[in-house]
C-alpha positions in Angstrom: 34.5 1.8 -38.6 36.2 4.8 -39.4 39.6 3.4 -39.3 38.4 0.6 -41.4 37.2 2.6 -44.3 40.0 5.1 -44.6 42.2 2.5 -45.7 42.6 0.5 -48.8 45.3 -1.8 -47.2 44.5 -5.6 -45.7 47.5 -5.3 -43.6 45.7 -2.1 -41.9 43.4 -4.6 -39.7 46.1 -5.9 -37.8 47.0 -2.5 -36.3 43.2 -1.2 -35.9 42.2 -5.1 -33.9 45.8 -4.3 -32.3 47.6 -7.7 -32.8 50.9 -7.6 -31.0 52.1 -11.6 -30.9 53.7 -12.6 -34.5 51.6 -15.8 -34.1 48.3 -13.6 -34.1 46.4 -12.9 -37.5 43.1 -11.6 -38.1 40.5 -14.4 -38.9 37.6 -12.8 -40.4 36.6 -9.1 -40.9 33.5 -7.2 -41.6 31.2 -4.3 -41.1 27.9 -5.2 -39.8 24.8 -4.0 -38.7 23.7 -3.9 -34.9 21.2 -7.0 -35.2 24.2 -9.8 -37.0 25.6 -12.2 -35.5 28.7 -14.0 -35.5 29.7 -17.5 -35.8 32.9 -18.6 -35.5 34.1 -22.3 -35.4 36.9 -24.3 -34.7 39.1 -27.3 -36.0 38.8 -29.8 -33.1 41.8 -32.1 -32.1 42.9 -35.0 -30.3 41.8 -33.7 -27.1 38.7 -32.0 -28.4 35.5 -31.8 -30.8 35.2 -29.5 -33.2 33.0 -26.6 -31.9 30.9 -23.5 -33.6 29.8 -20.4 -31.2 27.2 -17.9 -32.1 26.8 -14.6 -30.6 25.2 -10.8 -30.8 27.1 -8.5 -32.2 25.8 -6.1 -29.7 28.0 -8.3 -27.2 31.1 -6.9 -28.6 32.2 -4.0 -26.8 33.0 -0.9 -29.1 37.0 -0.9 -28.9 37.8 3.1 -27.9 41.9 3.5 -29.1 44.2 1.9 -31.9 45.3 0.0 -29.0 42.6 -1.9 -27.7 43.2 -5.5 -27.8 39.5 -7.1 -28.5 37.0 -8.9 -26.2 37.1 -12.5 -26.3 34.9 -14.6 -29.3 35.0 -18.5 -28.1 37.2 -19.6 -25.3 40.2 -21.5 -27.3 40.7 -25.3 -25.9 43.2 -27.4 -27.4 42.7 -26.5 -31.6 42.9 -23.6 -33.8 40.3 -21.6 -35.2 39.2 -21.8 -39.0 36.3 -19.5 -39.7 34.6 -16.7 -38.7 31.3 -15.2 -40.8 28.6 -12.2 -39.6 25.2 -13.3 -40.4 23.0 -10.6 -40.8 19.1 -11.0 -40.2 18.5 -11.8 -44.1 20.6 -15.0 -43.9 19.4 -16.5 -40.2 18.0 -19.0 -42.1 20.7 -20.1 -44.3 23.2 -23.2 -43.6 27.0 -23.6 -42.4 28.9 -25.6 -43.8 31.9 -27.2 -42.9 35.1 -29.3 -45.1 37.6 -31.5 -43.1 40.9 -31.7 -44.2 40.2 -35.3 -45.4 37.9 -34.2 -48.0 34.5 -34.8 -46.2 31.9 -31.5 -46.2 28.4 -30.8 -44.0 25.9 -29.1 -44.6 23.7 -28.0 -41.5 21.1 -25.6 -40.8 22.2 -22.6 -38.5 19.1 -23.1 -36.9 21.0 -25.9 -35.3 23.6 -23.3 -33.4 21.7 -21.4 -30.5 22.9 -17.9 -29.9 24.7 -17.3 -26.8 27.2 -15.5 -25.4 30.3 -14.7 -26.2 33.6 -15.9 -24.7 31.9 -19.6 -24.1 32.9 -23.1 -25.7 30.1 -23.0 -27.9 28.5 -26.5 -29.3 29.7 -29.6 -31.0 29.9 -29.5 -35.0 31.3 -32.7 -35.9 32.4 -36.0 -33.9 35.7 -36.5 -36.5 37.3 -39.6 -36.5 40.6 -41.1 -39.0 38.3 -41.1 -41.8 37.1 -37.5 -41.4 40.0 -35.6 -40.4 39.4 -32.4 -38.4 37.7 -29.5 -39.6 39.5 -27.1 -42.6 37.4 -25.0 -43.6 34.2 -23.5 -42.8 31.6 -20.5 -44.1 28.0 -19.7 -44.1 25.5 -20.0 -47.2 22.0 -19.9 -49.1 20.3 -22.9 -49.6 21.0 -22.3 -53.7 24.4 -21.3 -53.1 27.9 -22.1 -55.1 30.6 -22.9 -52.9 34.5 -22.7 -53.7 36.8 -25.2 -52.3 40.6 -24.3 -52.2 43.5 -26.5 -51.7 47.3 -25.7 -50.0 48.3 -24.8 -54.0 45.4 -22.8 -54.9 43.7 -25.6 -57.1 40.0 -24.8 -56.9 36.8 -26.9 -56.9 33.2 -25.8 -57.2 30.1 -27.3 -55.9 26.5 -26.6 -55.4 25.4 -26.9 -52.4 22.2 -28.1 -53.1 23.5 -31.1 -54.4 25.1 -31.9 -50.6 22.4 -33.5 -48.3 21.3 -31.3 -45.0 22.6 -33.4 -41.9 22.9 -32.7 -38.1 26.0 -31.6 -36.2 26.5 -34.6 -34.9 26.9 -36.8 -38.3 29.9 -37.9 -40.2 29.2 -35.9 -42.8 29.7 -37.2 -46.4 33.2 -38.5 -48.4 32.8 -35.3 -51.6 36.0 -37.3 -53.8 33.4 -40.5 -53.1 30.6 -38.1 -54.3 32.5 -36.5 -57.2 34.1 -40.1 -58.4 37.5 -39.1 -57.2 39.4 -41.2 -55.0 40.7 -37.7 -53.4 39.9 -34.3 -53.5 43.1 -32.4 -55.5 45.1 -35.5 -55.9 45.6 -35.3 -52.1 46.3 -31.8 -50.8 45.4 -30.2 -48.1 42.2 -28.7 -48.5 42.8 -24.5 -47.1 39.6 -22.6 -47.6 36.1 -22.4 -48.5 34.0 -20.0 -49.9 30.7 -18.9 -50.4 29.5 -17.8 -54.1 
């Protein structure tokens, strides 16, 4: 944590998690206590669902020298990895939700993601199809929260979540343009973030 703190800098995580590949970048970041957890979820592809897997932070092994390289999170398959959030005790009962990059957004309850161990596949967030898209973006929130929606140009969008219905991991999730009125969310770009308020 020390190394964390003495620094102002962003660019000061990739040397402290040790990245060494140029197509490597650091995900998500924080400082938690020793009773979080993390949850970290992926995009899906062609070849495989979308997944979400939640661990103890006590599973992470305390990395010694500058030059330790990490402990495996979820074992990567074929798709990237969008999101990463530490959930502290005060927010276990909270929601995650997830955006494709088609414009459709879930909203489920974490009690739907067991804890388990690190370094496995996790579970199934989404079955995605044409209309969906995969996932693009994903975070953690209240059941009151505001969430921030960002597209490839920075155009932003804000919802409340309460106005998005609670589904299951397995559901399609619901079209937000068709929601909003919109025939597309930001006239079409690609959605790149969301964020929790």
């Amino acid at each position: 944590m020390a190394d964390a703190v003495s620094s102002r800098s962003e660019g000061a995580w990739g040397s402290i998690i040790g990245l060494s590949d140029s197509d490597d970048e650091v995900l998500c970041a924080g400082i938690s206590s020793d009773k979080a957890q993390v949850l970290i979820a992926t995009s899906g592809s062609e070849q495989v669902s979308p997944r979400a897997l939640r661990f103890e932070v006590n599973g992470i092994n305390p990395q010694a020298t500058p030059s330790a390289r990490g402990v495996a999170a979820i074992k990567m398959l074929d798709d990237r990895l969008v999101g990463g959030v530490i959930i502290e005790p005060s927010r276990a009962k909270g929601f995650a939700v997830l955006v494709s990059d088609h414009g459709y957004i879930k909203k489920i309850s974490l009690d739907e993601f067991p804890v388990q161990g690190r370094g496995g596949q996790g579970v199934q967030t989404w079955k995605v199809n044409a209309s969906t898209g995969f996932v693009a973006a994903f975070t953690v929130s209240d059941a009151k929260g505001l969430l921030d929606l960002y597209s490839e140009n920075s155009k932003r969008l804000r919802v409340d979540l309460e106005s998005i219905p609670q589904t299951t991991r397995a559901a399609k999730g619901i079209d937000l343009a068709a929601k909003l009125g919109e025939q597309s969310l930001f006239n079409g770009e690609v959605i790149e973030g969301i964020v929790s308020i």
